[in-house]
SERO-820522 format. One record per atom (N, C-alpha, C): residue number from 1; residue in one letter; atom name; x, y, z. Coordinates in pm, whole numbers, plus 32768, in hexadecimal, padded with zeros to 4 digits. Each point is the difference from the previous one (the first is absolute). Layout:
BEGIN
NODE NUM a CA X Y Z
...
! end
This chain:
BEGIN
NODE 1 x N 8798 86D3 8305
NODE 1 x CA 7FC0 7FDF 7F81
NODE 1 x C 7FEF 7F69 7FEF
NODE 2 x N 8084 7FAE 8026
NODE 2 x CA 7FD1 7F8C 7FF8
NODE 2 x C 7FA7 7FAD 8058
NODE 3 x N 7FCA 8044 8081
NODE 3 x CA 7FAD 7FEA 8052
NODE 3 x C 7F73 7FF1 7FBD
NODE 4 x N 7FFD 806C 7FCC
NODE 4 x CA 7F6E 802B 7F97
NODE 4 x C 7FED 7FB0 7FA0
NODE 5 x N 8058 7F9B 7F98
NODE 5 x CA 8018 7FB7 7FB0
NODE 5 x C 7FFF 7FA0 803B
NODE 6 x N 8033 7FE0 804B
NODE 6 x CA 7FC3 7F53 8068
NODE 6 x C 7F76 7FF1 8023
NODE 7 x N 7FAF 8084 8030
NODE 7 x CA 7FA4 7FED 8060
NODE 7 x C 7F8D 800C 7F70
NODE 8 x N 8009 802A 7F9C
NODE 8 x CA 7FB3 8018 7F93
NODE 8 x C 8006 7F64 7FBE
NODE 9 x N 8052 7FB7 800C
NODE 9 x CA 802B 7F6E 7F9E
NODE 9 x C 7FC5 7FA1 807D
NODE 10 x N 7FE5 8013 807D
NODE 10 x CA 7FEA 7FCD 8043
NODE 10 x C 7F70 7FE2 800E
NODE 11 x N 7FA6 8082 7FEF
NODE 11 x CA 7FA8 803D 7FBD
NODE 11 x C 7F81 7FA8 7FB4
NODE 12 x N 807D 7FE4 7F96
NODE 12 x CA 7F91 7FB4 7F51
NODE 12 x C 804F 7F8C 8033
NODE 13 x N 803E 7F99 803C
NODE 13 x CA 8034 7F92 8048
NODE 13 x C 7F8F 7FEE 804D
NODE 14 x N 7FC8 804A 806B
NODE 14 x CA 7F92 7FE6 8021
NODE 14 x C 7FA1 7FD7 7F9E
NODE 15 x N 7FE0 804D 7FC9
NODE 15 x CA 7F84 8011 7F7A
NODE 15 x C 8017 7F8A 7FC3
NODE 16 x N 806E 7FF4 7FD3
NODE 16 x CA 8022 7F6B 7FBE
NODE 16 x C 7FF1 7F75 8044
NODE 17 x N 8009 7FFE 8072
NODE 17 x CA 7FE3 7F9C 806D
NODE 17 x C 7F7C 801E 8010
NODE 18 x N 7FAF 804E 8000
NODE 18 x CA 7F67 7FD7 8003
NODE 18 x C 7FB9 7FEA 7FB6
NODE 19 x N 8036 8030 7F84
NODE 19 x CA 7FC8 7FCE 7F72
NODE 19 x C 8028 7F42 7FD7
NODE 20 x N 8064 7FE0 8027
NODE 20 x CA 8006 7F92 8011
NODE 20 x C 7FE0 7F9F 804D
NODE 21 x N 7FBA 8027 8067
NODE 21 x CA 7FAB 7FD4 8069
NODE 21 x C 7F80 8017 7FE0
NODE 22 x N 7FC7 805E 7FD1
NODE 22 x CA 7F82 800B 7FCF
NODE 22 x C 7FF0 7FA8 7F7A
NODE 23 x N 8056 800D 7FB7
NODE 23 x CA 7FCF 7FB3 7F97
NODE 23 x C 800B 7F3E 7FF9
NODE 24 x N 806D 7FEA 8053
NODE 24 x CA 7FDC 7F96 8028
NODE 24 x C 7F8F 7FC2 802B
NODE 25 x N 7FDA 8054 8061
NODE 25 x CA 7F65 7FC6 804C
NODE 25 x C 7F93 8033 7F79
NODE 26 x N 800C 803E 7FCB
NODE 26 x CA 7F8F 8003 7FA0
NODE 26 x C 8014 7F99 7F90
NODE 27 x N 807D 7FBE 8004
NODE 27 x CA 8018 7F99 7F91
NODE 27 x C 7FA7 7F7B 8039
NODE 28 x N 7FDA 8014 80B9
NODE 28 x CA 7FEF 7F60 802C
NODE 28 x C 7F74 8005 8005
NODE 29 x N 7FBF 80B4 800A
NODE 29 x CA 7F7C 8023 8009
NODE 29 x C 7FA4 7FEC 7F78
NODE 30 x N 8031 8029 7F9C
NODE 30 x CA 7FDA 7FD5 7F70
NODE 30 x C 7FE2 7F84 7FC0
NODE 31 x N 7F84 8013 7FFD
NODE 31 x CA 7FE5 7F5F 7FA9
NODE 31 x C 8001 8006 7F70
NODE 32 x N 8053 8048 7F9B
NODE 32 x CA 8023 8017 7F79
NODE 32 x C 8072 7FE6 8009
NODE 33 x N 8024 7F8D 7F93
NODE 33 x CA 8090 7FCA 7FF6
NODE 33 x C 8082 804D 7FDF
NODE 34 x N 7FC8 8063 7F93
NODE 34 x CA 8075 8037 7FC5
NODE 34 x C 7FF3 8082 8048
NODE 35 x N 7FA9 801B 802A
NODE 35 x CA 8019 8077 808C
NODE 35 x C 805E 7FE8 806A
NODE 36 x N 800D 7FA0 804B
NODE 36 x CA 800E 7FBB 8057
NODE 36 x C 80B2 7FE3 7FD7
NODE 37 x N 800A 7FC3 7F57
NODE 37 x CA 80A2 8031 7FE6
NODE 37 x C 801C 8064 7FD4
NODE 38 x N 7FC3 8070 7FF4
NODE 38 x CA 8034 8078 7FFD
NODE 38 x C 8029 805B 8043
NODE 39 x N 7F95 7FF2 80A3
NODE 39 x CA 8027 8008 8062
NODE 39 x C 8099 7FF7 8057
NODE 40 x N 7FEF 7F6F 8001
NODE 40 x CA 806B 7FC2 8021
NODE 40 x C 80A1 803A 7FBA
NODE 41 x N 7FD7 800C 7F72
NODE 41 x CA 809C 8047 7FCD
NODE 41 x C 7FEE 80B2 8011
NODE 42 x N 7F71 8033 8004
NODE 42 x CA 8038 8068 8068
NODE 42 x C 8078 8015 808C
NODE 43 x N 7FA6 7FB0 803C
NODE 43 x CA 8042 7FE7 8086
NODE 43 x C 80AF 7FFA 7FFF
NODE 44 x N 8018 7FBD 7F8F
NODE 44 x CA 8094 7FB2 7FFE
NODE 44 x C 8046 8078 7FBE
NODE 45 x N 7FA8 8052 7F9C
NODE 45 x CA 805C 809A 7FE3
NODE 45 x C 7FFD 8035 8071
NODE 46 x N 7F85 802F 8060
NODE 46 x CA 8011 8075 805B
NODE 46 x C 8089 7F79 8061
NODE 47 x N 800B 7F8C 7FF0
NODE 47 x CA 8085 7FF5 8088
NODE 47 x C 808B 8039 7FBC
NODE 48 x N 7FE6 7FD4 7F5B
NODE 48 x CA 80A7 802A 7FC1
NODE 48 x C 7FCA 80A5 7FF8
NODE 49 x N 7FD0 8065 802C
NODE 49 x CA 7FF4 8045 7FEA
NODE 49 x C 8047 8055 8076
NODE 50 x N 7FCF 7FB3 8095
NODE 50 x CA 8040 8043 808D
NODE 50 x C 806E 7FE9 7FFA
NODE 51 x N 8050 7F54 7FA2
NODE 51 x CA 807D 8008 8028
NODE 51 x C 8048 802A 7FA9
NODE 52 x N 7FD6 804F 7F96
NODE 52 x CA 804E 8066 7FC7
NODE 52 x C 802B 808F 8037
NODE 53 x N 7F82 8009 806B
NODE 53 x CA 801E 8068 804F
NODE 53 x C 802A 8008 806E
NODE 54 x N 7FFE 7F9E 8007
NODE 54 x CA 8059 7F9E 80A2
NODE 54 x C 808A 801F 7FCE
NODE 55 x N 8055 7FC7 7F91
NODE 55 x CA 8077 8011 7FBC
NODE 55 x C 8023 8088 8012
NODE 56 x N 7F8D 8082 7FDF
NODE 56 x CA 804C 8086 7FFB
NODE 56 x C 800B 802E 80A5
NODE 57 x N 7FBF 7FC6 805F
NODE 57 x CA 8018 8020 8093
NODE 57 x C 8084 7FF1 8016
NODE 58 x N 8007 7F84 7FD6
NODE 58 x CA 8092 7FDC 804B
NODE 58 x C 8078 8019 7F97
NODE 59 x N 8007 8002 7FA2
NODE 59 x CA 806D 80A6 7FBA
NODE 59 x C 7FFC 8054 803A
NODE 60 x N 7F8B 8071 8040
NODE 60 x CA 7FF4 8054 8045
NODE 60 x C 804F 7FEE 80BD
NODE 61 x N 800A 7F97 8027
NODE 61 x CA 8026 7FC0 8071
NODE 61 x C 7F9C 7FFF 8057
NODE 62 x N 7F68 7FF9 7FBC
NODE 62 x CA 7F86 8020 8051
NODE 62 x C 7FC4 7F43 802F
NODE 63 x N 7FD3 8018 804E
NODE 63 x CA 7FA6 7F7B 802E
NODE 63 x C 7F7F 7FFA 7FC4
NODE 64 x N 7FD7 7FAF 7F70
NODE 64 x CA 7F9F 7FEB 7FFC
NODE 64 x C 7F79 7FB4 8019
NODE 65 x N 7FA4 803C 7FFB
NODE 65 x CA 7F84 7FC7 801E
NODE 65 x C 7FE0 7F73 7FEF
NODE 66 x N 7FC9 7FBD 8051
NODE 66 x CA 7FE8 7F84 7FBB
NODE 66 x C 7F4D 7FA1 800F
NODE 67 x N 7FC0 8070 8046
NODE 67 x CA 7F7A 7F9F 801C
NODE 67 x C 7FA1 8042 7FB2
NODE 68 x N 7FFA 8092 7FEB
NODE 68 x CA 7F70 804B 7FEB
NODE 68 x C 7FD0 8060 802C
NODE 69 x N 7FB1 8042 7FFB
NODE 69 x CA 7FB2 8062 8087
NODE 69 x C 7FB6 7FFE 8064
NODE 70 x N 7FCD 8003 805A
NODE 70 x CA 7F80 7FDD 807E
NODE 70 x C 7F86 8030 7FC1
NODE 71 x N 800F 8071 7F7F
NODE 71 x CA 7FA0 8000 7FCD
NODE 71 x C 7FD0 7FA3 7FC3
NODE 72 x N 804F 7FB2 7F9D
NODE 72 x CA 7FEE 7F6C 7FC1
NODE 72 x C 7FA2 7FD4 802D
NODE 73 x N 8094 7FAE 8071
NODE 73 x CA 7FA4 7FA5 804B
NODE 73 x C 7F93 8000 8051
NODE 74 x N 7FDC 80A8 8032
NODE 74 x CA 7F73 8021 803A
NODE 74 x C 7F81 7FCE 7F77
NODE 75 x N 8038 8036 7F91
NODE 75 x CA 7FAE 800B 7F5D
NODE 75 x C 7FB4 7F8C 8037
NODE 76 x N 8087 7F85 7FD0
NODE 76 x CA 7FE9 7F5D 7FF7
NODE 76 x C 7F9A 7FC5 8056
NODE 77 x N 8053 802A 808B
NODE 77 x CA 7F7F 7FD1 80B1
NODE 77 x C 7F95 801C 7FB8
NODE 78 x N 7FCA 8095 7FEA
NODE 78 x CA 7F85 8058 7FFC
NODE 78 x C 7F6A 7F7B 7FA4
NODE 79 x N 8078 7FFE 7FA3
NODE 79 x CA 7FC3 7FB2 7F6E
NODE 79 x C 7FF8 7F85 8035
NODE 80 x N 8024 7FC8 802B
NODE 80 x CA 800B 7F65 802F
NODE 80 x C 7F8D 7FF0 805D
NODE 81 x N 7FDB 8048 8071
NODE 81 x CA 7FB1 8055 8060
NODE 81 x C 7F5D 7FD4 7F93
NODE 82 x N 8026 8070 7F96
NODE 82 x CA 7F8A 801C 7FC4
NODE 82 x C 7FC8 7F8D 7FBF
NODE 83 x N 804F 7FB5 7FD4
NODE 83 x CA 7FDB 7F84 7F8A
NODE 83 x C 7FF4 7FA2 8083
NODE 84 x N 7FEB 7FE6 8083
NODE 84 x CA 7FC4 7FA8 8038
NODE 84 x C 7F77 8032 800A
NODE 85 x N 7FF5 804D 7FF6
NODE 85 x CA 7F5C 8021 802F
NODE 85 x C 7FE5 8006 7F6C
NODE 86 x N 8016 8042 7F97
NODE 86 x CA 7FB9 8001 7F92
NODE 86 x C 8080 7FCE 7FA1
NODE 87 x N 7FE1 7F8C 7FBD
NODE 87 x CA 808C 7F8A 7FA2
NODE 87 x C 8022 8077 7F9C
NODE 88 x N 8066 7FED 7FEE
NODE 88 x CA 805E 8059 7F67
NODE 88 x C 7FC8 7FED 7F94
NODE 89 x N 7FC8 803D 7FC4
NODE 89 x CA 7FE9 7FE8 7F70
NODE 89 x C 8094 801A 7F9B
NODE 90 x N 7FF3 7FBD 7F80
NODE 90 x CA 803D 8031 7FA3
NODE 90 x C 8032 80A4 800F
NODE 91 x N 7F6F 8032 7FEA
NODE 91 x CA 8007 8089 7FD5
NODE 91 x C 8037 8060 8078
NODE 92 x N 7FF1 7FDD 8082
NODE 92 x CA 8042 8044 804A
NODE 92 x C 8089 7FDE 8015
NODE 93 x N 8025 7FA4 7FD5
NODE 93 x CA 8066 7FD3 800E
NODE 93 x C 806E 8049 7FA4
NODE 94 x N 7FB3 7FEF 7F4C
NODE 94 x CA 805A 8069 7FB9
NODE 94 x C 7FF8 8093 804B
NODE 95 x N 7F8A 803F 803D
NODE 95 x CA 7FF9 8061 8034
NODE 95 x C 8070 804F 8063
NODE 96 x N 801A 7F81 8036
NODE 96 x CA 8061 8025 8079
NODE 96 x C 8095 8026 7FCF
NODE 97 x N 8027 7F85 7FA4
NODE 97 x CA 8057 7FF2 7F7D
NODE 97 x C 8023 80A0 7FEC
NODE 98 x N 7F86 803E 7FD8
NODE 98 x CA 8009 8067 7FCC
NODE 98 x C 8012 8097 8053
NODE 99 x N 7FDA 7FCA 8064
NODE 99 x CA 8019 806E 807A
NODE 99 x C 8091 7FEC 8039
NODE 100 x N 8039 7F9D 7FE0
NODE 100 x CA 8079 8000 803A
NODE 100 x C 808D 8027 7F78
NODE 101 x N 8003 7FEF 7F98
NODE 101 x CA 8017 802E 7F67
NODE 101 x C 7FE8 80B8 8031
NODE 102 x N 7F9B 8032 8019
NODE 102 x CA 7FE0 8088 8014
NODE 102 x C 8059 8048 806C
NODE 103 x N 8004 7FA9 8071
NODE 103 x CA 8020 801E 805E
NODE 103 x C 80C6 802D 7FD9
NODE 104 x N 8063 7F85 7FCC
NODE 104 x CA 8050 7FE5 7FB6
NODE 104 x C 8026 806E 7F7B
NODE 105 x N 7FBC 8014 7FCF
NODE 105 x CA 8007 8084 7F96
NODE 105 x C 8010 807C 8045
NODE 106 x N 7FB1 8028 8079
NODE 106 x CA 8022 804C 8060
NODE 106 x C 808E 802F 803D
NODE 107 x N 803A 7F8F 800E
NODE 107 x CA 8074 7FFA 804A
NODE 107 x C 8078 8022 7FBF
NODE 108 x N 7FE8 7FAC 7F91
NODE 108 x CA 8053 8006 7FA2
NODE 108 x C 8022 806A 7FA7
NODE 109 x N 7F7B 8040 7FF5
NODE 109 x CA 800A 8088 7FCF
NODE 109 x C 802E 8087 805B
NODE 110 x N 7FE7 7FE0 80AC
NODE 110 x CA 8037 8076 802F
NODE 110 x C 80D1 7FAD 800B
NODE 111 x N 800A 7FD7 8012
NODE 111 x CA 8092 7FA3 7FEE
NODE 111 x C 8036 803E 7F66
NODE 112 x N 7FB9 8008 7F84
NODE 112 x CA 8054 804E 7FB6
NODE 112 x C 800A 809E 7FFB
NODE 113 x N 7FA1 8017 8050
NODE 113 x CA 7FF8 808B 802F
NODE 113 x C 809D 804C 802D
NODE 114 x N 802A 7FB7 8034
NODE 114 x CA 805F 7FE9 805D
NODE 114 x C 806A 803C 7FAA
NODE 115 x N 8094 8046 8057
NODE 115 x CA 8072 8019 7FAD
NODE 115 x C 8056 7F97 802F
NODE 116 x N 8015 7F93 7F9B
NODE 116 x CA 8034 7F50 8006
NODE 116 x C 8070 801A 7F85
NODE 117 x N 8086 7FCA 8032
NODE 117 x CA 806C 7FCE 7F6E
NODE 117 x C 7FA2 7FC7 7FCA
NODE 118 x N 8040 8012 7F77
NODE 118 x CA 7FC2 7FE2 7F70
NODE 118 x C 7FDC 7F5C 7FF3
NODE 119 x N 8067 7FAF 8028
NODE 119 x CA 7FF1 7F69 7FF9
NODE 119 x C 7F9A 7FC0 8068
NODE 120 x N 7FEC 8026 808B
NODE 120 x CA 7F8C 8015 803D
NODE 120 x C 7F75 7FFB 7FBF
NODE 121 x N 7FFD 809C 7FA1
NODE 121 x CA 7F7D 802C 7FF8
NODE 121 x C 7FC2 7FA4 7F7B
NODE 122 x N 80A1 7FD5 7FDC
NODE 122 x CA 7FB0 7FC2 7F68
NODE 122 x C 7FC6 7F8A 8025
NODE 123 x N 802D 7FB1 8059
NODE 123 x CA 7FE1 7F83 803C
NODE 123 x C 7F79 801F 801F
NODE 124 x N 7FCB 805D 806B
NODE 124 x CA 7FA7 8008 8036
NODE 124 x C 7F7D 8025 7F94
NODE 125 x N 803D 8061 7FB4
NODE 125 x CA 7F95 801B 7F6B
NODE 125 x C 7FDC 7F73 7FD3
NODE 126 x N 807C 7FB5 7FF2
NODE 126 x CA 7FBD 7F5B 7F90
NODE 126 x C 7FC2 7FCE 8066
NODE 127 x N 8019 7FDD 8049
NODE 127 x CA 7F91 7FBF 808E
NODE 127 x C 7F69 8044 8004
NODE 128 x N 7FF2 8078 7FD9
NODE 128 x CA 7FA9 8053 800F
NODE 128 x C 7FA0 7FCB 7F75
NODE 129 x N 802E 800B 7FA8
NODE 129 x CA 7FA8 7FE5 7F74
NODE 129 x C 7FE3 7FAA 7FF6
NODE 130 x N 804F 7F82 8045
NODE 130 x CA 7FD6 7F68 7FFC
NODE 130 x C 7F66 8023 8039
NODE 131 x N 8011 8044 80A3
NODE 131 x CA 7F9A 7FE9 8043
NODE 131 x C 7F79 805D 7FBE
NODE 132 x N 8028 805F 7FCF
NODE 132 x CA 7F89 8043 7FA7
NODE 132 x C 7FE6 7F6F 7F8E
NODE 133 x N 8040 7FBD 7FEE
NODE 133 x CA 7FD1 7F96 7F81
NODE 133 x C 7FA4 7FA2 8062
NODE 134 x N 8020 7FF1 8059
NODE 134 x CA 7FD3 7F9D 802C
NODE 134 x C 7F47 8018 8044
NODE 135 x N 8009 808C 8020
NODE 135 x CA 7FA4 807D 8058
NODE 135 x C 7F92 7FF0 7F49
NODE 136 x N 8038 7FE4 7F74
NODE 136 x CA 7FA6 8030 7FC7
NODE 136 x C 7FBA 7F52 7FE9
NODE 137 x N 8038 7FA7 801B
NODE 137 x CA 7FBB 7F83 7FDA
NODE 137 x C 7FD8 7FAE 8048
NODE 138 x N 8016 803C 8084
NODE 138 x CA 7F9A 7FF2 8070
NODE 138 x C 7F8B 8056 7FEC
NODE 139 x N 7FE5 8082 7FC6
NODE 139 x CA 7F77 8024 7FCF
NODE 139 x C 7FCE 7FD1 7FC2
NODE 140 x N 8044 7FDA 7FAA
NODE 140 x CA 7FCC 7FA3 7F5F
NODE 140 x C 7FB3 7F63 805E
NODE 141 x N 8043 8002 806E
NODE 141 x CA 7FAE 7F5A 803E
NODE 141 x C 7F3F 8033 801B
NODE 142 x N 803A 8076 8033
NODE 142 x CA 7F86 8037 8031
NODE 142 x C 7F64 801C 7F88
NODE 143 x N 803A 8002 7F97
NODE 143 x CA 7F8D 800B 7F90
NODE 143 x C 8006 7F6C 7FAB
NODE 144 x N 8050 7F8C 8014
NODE 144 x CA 7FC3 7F9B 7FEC
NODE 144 x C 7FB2 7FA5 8057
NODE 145 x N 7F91 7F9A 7FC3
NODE 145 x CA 7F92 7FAB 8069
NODE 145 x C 806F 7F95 803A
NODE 146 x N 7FDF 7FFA 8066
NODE 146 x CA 8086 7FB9 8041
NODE 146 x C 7FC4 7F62 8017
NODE 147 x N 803B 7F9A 7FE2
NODE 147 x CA 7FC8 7F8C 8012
NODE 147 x C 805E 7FE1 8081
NODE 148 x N 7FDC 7F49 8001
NODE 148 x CA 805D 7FBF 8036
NODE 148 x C 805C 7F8D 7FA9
NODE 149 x N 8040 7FBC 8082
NODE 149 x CA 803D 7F9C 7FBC
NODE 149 x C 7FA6 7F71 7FC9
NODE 150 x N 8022 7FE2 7FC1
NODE 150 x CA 7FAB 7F4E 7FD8
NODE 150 x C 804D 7FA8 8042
! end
């Protein structure tokens, strides 16, 4: 059981390490200021976010995760790839934002699926609603005209 509880925290540790990697680079890709710090304190929840779950590995006596997924970093290559041949816009940029938030709600939701101790699941629930908060105002970017910086 506690195998299953490591490898599940290990899991959204991933997720959390690519969300903080993704949102970083979309903080350096963005030419909107207060995007760009909102971003950025994304990023800095999804790191206190892995090492909260980093903390329950090793109670567990598990080795946790510490880089991300190959999916990530395939994501990242792919996109990086793409924006040399055609430059990042804003809007794809929140776009991506938003595909990776989706991707993250995913995870997180089959992770409470899960039969997890109670102190576990509650952790993982508040982590979870943050990221639904965060999943709804990254849409909200998407229906305002997006400028730049002055």
């Amino acid at each position: 059981m506690e195998n299953e509880i490591v490898s599940i925290l290990n899991g959204l540790i991933e997720t959390c390490k690519d969300g903080e990697k993704g949102f970083r680079e979309a903080a350096e890709d963005i030419d909107i200021g207060y995007y760009e710090i909102l971003f950025l304190e994304y990023a800095r929840q999804r790191s206190q976010f892995a090492a909260a779950l980093q903390a329950e590995v090793r109670k567990l006596g598990g080795d946790p995760d510490r880089k991300g997924s190959m999916a990530g970093t395939f994501h990242r290559g792919w996109m990086n790839l793409r924006s040399a041949v055609n430059p990042k816009t804003n809007e794809m940029t929140i776009l991506e934002c938003e595909r990776g938030e989706n991707a993250a709600l995913k995870n997180y939701e089959h992770a409470l699926k899960a039969n997890l101790p109670e102190d576990i699941k509650s952790l993982i629930h508040n982590q979870y609603e943050q990221i639904k908060h965060t999943h709804k105002r990254i849409e909200a970017m998407e229906d305002k005209p997006l400028g730049t910086k002055s």
